[in-house]
C-alpha positions in Angstrom: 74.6 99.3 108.9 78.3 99.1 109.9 80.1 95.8 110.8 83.1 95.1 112.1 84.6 91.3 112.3 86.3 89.8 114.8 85.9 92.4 117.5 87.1 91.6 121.2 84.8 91.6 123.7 87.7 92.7 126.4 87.5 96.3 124.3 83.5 96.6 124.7 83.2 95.6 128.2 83.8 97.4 131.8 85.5 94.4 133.1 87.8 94.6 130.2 87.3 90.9 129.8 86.0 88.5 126.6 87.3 87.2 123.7 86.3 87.2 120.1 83.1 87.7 118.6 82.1 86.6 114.9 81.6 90.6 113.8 79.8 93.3 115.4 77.1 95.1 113.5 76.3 98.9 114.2 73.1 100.1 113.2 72.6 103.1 112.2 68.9 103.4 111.6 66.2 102.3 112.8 65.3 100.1 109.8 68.9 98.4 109.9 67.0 96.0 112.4 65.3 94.4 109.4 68.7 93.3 108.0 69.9 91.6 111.2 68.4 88.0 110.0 69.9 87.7 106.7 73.0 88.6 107.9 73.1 86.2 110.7 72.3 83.6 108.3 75.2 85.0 106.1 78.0 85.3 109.4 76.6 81.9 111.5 76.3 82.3 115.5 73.3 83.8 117.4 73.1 87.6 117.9 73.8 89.5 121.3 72.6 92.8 121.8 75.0 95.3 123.3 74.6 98.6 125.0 77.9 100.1 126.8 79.0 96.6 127.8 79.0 97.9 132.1 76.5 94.1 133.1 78.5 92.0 130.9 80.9 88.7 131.5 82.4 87.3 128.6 84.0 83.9 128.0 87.6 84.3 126.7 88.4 82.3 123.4 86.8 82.2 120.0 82.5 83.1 120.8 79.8 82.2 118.4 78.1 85.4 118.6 77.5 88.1 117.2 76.9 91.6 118.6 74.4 94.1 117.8 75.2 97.7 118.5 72.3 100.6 118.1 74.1 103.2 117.0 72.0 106.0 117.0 72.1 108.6 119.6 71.0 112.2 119.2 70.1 114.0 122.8 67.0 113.8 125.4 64.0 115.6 124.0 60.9 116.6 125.4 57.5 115.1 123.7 55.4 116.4 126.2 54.9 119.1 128.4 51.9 118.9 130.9 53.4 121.2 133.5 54.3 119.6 136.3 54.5 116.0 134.1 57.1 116.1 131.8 57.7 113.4 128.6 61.3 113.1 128.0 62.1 110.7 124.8 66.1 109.4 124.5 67.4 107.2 122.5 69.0 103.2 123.3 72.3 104.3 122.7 72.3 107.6 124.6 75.0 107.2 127.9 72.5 107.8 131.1 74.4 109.6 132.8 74.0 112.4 130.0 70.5 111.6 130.2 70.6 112.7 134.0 72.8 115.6 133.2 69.7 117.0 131.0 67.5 116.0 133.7 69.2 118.3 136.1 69.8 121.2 133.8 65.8 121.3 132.9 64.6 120.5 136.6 63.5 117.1 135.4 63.0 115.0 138.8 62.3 111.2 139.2 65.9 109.2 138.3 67.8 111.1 140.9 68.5 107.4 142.4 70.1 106.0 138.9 73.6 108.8 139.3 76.6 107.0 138.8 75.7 104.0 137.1 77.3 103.8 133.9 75.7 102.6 130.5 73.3 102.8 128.2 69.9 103.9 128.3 68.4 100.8 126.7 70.9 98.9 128.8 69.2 100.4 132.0 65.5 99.8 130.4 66.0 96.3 129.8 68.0 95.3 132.9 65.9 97.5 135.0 68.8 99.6 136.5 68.0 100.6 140.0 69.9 102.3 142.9 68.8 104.0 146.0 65.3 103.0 145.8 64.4 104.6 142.2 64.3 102.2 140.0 63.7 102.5 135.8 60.4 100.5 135.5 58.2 102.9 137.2 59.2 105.6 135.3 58.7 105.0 131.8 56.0 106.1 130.1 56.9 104.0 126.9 59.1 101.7 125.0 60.1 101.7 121.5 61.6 97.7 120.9 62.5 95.3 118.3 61.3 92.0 119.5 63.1 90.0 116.4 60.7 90.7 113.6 59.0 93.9 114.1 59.3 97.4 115.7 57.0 98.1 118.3 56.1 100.4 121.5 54.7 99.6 124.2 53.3 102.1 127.2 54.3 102.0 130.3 50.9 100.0 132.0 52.2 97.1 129.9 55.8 96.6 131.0 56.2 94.0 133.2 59.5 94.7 135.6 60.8 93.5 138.7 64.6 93.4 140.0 66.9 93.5 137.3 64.7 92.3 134.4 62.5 94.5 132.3 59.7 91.8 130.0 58.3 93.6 126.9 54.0 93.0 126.4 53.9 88.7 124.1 56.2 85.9 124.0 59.7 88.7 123.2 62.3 85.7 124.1 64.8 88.7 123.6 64.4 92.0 122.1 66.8 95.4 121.3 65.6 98.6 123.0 65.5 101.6 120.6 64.8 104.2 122.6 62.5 105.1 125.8 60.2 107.7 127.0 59.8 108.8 130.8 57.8 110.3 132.8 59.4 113.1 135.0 58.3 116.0 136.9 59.2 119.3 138.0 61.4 120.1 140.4 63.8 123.2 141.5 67.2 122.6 139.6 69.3 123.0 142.3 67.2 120.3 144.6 67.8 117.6 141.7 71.7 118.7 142.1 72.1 118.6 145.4 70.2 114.6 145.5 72.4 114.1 142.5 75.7 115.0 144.2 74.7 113.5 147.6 74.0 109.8 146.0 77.1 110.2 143.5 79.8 110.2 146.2 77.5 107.9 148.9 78.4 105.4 145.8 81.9 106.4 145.5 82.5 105.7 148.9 81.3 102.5 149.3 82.0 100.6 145.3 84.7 101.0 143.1 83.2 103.0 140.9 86.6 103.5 138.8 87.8 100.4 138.9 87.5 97.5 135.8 84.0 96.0 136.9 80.7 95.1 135.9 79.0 96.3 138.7 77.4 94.3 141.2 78.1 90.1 140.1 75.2 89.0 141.9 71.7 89.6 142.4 70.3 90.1 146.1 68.4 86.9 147.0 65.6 88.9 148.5 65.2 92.9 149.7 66.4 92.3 153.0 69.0 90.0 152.2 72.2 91.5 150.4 74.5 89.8 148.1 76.9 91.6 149.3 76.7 90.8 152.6 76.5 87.3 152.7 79.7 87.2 150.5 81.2 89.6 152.8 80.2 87.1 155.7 81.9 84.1 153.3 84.9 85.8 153.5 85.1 87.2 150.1 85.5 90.8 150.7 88.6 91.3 149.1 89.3 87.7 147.7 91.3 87.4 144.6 92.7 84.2 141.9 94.1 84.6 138.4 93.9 88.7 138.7 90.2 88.9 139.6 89.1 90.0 143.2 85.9 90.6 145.1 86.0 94.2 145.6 87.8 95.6 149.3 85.0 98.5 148.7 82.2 96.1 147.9 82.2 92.2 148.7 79.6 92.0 145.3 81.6 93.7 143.0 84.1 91.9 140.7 87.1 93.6 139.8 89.8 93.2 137.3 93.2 94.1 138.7 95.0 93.9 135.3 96.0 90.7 133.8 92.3 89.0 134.9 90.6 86.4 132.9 87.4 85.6 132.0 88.1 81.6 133.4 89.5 83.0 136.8 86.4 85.3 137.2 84.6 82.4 136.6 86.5 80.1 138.6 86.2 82.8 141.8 82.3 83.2 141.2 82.1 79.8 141.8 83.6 79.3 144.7 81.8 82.0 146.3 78.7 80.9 145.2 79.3 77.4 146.6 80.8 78.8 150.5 78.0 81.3 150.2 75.6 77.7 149.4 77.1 75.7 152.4 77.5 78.4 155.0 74.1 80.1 154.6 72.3 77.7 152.2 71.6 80.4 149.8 71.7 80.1 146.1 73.2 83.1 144.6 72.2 84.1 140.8 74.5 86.5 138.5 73.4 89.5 137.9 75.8 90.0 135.2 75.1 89.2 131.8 77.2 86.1 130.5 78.4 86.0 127.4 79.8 82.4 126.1 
């Protein structure tokens, strides 16, 4: 196990926003886990676990926290082959979009929908990353997870998932994803491209894919009712303070122009929340992860 102290959360964050941890610890093994305790108790603060750091909204100033980083990577492998049902095991740490790269280069079908979102792969297990009607959750065959004491795996029949939120099987108040297994099938390699291609620049045309974000800031109060919407109807589409701004693209995605803060992105969530509150009487809920 690595550590680094004091490390700023605007350097391990999409939004490029956050201020300072108490240390960062990088394991390298899976049996690292069993030192996180002690050293907590050694460094003070509670312990965060962090993937790529794409949900995340940190507090600026001094944090007591202190972040966990799975370091361990190698590539996707294949456990099981069962001909037209294929196991694919990849590690927490592993980017998805090289996950999907392997998934297209071995005619791998079933996370088509999950191109262009950035992050981890334990980061889209345990927030339940979705996009154009795929979602994680149904396709995992199994999770490997640390749920604060012990390593354990779970199959997929005892996941419990819904939008954004992935619960492991017990009473896991929190727990760090180690790696995952899904269940994909087979499909011509040049179908999966072509759905691949098609849903990577639908995104890019419609959020700012490139720009210093989080992704979406809120959740969608129900299926048929769009976050992104109603802010756009609140007259946030393009609504800045402090070097923050609601998206032109995408009325739900927070942006940082430059010289944001983590108290103006607050500050502007706020106020949308509350117009969005009077005008429509809906209570909007981050998606984002805070950090304070």
């Amino acid at each position: 196990m690595r550590e680094t102290p004091s490390p700023l959360l605007a350097e391990r964050t999409s939004i490029c926003l956050g201020g300072r941890a108490i240390a960062e610890l990088h394991l390298e093994a899976e049996d690292d886990v069993f030192r996180l305790a002690e050293r907590q108790k050694q460094l003070g603060g509670r312990l965060f676990f962090l993937g790529a750091g794409t949900n995340i909204l940190a507090a600026d100033g001094d944090l007591p926290v202190i972040l966990v980083r799975y370091a361990e990577e190698g590539e996707p492998t294949v456990v099981r082959d069962e001909g037209e049902r294929v196991m694919v095991r990849v590690g927490a740490s592993v980017p998805l979009p090289r996950l999907l790269r392997f998934c297209a280069a071995h005619g791998l079908s079933g996370l088509e929908g999950l191109v262009g979102i950035p992050g981890s792969v334990g980061g889209a297990v345990a927030m339940n990353a979705g996009s154009f009607g795929c979602e994680v959750g149904p396709n995992l065959a199994s999770v490997r997870f640390f749920d604060g004491s012990q390593i354990r795996d779970a199959d997929g029949s005892q996941l419990s998932y819904g939008y954004r939120h992935m619960r492991m099987p017990g009473e896991v108040a929190g727990y760090l994803v180690l790696s995952g297994t899904f269940s994909l099938t087979r499909k011509a390699k040049d179908d999966i491209s072509l759905v691949m291609r098609h849903n990577f620049f639908e995104k890019k045309s419609k959020q700012p894919v490139t720009a210093w974000s989080a992704g979406c800031v809120f959740k969608n109060p129900a299926p048929d009712r769009s976050a992104g919407k109603l802010l756009d109807a609140a007259g946030y589409r393009g609504k800045s303070l402090g070097g923050m701004m609601f998206s032109p693209l995408h009325a739900n995605f927070l942006v940082n122009t430059g010289k944001g803060s983590a108290s103006a992105a607050f500050d502007l969530m706020r106020m949308a929340e509350d117009e969005v509150r009077r005008r429509f009487g809906v209570t909007l809920e981050p998606e984002v992860r805070i950090v304070s």
